[in-house]
C-alpha positions in Angstrom: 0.0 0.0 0.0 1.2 3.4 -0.8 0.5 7.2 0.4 -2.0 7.4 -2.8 -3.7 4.9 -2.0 -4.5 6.3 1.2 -5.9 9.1 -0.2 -2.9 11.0 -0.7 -3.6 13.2 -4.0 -1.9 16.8 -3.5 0.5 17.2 -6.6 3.6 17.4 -4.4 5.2 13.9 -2.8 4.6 13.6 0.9 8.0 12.7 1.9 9.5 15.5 0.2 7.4 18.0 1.8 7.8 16.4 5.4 11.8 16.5 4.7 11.6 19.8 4.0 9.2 21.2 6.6 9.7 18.6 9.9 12.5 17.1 11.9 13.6 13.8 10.8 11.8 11.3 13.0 8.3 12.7 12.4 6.7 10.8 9.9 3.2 11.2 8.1 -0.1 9.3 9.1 -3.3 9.6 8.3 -6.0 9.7 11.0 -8.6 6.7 10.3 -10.7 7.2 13.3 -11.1 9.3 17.0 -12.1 7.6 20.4 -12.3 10.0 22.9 -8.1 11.2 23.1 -7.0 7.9 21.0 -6.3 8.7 17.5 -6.3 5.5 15.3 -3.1 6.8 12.4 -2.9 4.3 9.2 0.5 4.2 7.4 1.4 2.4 4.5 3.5 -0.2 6.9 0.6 -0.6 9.5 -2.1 1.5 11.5 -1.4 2.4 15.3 -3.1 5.0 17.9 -1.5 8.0 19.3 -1.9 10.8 21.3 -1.8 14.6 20.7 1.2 16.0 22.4 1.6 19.0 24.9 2.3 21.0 22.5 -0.6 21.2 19.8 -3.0 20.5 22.5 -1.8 24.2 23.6 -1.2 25.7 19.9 -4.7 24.0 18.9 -6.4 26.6 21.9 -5.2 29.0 20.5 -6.8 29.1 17.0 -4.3 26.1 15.5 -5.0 23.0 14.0 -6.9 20.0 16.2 -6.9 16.3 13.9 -10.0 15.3 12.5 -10.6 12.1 10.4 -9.1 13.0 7.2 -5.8 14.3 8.3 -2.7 14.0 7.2 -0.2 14.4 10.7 3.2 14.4 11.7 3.7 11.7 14.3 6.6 10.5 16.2 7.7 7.5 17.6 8.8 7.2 21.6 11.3 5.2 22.8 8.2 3.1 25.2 6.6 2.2 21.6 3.9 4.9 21.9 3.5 7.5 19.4 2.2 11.0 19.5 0.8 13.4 17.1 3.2 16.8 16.4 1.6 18.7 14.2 -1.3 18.5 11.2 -0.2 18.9 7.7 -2.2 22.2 5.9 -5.4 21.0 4.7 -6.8 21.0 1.2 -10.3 21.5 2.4 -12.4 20.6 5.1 -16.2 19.3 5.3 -18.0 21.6 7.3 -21.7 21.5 8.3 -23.6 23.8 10.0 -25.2 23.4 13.4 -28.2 26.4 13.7 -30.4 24.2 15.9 -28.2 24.7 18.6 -27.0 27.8 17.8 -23.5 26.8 16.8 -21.3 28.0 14.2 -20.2 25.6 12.1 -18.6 21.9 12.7 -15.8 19.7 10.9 -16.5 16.7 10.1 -13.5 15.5 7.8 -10.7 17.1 6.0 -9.1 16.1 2.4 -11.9 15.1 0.8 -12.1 15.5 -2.9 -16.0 13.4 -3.3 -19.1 13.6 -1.4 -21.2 10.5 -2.1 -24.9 11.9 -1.5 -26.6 8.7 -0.7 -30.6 8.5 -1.0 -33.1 5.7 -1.1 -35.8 5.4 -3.7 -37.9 4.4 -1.3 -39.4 6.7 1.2 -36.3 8.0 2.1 -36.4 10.4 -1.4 -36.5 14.0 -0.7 -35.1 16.2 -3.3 -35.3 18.9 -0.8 -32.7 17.2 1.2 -30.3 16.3 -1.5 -30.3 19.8 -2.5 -28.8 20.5 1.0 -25.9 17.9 0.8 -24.8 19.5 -2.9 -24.4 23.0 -1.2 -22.6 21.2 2.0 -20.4 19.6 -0.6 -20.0 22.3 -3.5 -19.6 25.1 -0.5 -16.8 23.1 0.9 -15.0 22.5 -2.8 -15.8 18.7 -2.6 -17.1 17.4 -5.9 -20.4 16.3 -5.3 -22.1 12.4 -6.3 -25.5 11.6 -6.2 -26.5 8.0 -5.5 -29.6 6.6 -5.4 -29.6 3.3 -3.3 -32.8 0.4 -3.6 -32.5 0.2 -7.3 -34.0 -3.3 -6.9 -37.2 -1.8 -4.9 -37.8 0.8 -7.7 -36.4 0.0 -11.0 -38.3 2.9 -12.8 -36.0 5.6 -12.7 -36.9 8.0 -15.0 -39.1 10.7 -13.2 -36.4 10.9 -10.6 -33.8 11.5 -13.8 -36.5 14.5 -14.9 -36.4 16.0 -11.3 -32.2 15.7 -10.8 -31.4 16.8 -14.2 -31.7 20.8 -12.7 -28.7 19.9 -9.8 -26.1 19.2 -12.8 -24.6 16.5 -10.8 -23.6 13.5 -11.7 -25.8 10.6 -10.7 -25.3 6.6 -10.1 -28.3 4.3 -9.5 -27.4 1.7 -8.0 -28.8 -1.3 -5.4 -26.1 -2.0 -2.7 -28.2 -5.6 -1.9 -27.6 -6.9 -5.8 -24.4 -5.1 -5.9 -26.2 -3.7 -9.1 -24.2 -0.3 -10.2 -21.5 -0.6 -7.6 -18.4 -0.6 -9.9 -19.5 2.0 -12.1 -19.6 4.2 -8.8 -16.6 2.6 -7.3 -15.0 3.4 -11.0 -16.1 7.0 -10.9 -13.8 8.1 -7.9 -10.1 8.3 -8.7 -7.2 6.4 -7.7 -6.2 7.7 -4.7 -9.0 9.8 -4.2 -11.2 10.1 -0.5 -14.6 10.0 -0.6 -17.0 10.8 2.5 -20.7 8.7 2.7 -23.2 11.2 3.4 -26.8 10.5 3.8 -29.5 9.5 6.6 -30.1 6.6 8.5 -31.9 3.6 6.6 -30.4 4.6 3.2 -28.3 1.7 2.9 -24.8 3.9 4.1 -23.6 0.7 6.0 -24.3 -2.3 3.3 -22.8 -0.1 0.4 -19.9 0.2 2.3 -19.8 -3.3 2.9 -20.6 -3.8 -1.1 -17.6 -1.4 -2.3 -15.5 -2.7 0.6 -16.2 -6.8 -0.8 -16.3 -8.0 3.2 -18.8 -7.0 6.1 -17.2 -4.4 7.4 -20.0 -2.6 8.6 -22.6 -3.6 10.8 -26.3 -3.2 8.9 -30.2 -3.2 10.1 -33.6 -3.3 8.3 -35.8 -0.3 8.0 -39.1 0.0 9.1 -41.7 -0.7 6.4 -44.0 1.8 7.4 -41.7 5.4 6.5 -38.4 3.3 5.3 -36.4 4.8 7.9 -33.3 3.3 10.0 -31.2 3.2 13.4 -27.9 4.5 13.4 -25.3 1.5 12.7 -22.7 3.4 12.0 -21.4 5.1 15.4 -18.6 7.2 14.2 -16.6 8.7 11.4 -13.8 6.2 10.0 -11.6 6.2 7.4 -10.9 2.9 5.3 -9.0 2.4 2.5 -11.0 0.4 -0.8 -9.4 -2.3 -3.0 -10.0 -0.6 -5.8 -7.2 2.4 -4.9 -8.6 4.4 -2.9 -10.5 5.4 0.6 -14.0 6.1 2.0 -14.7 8.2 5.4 -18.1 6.3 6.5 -20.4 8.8 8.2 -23.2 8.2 10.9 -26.8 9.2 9.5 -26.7 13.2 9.9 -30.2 14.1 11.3 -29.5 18.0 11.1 -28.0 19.1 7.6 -27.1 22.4 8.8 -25.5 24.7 6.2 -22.2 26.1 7.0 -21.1 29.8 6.9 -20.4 31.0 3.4 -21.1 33.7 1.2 -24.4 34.8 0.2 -23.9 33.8 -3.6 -22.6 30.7 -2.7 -26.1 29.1 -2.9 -26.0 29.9 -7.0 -23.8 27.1 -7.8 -26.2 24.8 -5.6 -29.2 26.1 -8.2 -27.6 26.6 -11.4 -31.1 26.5 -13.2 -31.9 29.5 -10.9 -28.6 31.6 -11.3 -29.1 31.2 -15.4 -32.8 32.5 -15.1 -31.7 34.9 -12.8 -29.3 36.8 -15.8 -32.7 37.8 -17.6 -34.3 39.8 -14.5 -34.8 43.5 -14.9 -32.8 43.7 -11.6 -29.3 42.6 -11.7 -29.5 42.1 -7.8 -33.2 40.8 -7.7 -33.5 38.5 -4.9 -36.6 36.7 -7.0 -39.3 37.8 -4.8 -41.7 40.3 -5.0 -39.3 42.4 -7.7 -40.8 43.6 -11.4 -40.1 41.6 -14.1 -38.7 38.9 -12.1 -37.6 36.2 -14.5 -37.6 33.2 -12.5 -40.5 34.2 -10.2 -42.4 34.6 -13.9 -40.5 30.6 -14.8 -42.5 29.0 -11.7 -45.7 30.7 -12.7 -45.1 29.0 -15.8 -44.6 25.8 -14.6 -40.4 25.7 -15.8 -39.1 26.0 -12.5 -40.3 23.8 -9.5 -41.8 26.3 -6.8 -40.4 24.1 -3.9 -37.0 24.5 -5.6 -37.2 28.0 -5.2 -38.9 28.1 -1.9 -35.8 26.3 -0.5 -33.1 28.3 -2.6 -34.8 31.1 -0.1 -34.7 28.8 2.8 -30.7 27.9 2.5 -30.2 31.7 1.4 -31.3 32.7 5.0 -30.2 29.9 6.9 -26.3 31.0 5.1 -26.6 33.9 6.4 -27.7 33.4 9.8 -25.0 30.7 10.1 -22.4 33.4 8.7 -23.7 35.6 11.4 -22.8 33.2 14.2 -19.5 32.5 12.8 -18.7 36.2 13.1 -19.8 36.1 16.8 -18.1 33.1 17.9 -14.8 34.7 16.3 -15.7 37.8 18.2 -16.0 36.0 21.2 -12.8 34.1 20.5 -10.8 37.1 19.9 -12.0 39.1 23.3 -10.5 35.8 25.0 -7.9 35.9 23.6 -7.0 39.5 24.5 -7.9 39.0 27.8 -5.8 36.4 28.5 -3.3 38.9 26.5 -3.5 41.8 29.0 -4.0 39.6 32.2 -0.5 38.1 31.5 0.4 41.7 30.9 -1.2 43.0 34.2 1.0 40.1 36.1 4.2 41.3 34.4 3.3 44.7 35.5 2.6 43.4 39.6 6.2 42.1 39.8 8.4 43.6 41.9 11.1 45.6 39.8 15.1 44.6 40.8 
């Protein structure tokens, strides 16, 4: 096994760059999993656990880096056999999800991911509503976004749902993770030494396509219930394991609340492409597509071309980005006045000593 196929795809070698930026006995790892202060690191020799040292548990409090699953770290090696991690290795992107419901600004789930795998049922579990979500979670984060609809073998007639996806300009797999029906064309889609995260909710079939693309039960699974198709959590935590087929998935647990993070305003037009293009032919060339004259794509729905839910949730995740944005800027705020207190109560104690 090599660095690539553990998801290593920056266009600069990995040993090169840690020669050149770390001391010689720290040595990259990539962090598979997190149980409570037990990181599980995978190398291409072996996987171990480790520890964060002294030292980035202090630099991490103070707005630096804290390992997620996804990493890349510099770990080193103690003389009892342990190992601790030294640092975290810049990331190329992080996902990030919003967390309004609590009042939260926004929460890291993984880093280095370069394919979200949107995973719905054609069962029940359908709601285009909800996809729409995941694209912006994955497209606002720079991760390349992959619709797949699971249960092929419960709904074989796919073409209404191809009608209704065709406006998200995504790419779409159907596939049927029981049969094993579409799985390699999905596994084919994600390049070598690419990471992909599983996103989706629970009873969607997260656990036995992992188990399909993985070709061994990796994954513990569970039945839906018959009457609104939905499941019980059966995957616990986030964990990162490497495929056969070159390169690694970052298994999820269902996400009840698809919270949007922080971004900018206009960051919801690459989410609705089929909005932003109707958009160009308002009077307006800030119309918010409301209650404004000559409103192109208000004047689309009335016509029937544009789904009024679509646009009634474009509104929705316009808002909710901007509330989310809002609490990002506080909780910065926040984080800065600490910081400066701490600043000028060290100062204060400087000041108190006695003068030789």
């Amino acid at each position: 096994m090599s660095f690539s196929e553990l998801g290593w795809s920056q266009p600069f070698d990995l040993l090169e760059y840690f020669r050149a930026e770390y001391p010689p006995k720290w040595t990259p790892a990539r962090v598979c999993s997190i149980s409570h202060n037990s990181f599980h690191l995978i190398r291409p020799d072996g996987a171990f656990s480790a520890v964060v040292s002294g030292r980035l548990r202090f630099d991490a409090k103070d707005g630096g880096l804290w390992p997620v699953v996804g990493d890349w770290v510099a770990a080193l090696p103690r003389a009892d056999g342990s190992w601790t991690i030294q640092g975290v290795v810049p990331r190329a992107n992080a996902l990030y999800r919003g967390l309004m419901e609590r009042g939260e600004p926004s929460q890291m789930m993984a880093a280095n991911v370069d394919v979200a795998l949107i995973l719905s049922g054609l069962d029940n579990d359908l709601n285009l509503r909800r996809v729409e979500r995941y694209v912006h979670l994955a497209k606002t984060n720079k991760i390349r976004p992959v619709i797949v609809l699971n249960k092929l073998d419960l709904s074989p007639d796919t073409e209404a749902v191809k009608v209704a996806l065709a406006a998200f300009e995504c790419e779409v797999h159907f596939v049927s993770a029981l049969t094993g029906v579409g799985v390699d064309d999905l596994s084919a889609a994600i390049g070598h030494g690419q990471t992909a995260v599983l996103l989706g909710s629970s009873g969607v079939g997260k656990s036995t396509l992992f188990n399909r693309i993985l070709g061994r039960e990796a994954q513990r699974t569970s039945a839906v219930r018959d009457s609104d198709s939905k499941g019980r959590h059966t995957t616990t935590h986030r964990q990162l394991i490497p495929m056969p087929q070159g390169w690694v998935l970052i298994d999820m647990p269902g996400i009840r609340e698809v919270g949007l993070p922080s971004a900018p305003d206009e960051s919801t037009d690459a989410t609705f492409p089929d909005i932003q293009a109707l958009g160009g032919e308002c009077r307006f060339p800030d119309c918010r597509h409301e209650s404004e004259p000559d409103c192109s794509v208000q004047e689309a729905v009335k016509a029937g071309k544009l789904d009024a839910a679509r646009l009634a949730n474009f509104h929705k995740m316009r808002r909710e980005v901007a509330r989310q944005s809002s609490l990002g800027d506080k909780q910065a705020e926040v984080e800065l006045k600490a910081k400066w207190k701490v600043i000028h109560k060290a100062q204060k104690e400087i000041y108190k000593r006695p003068k030789h």
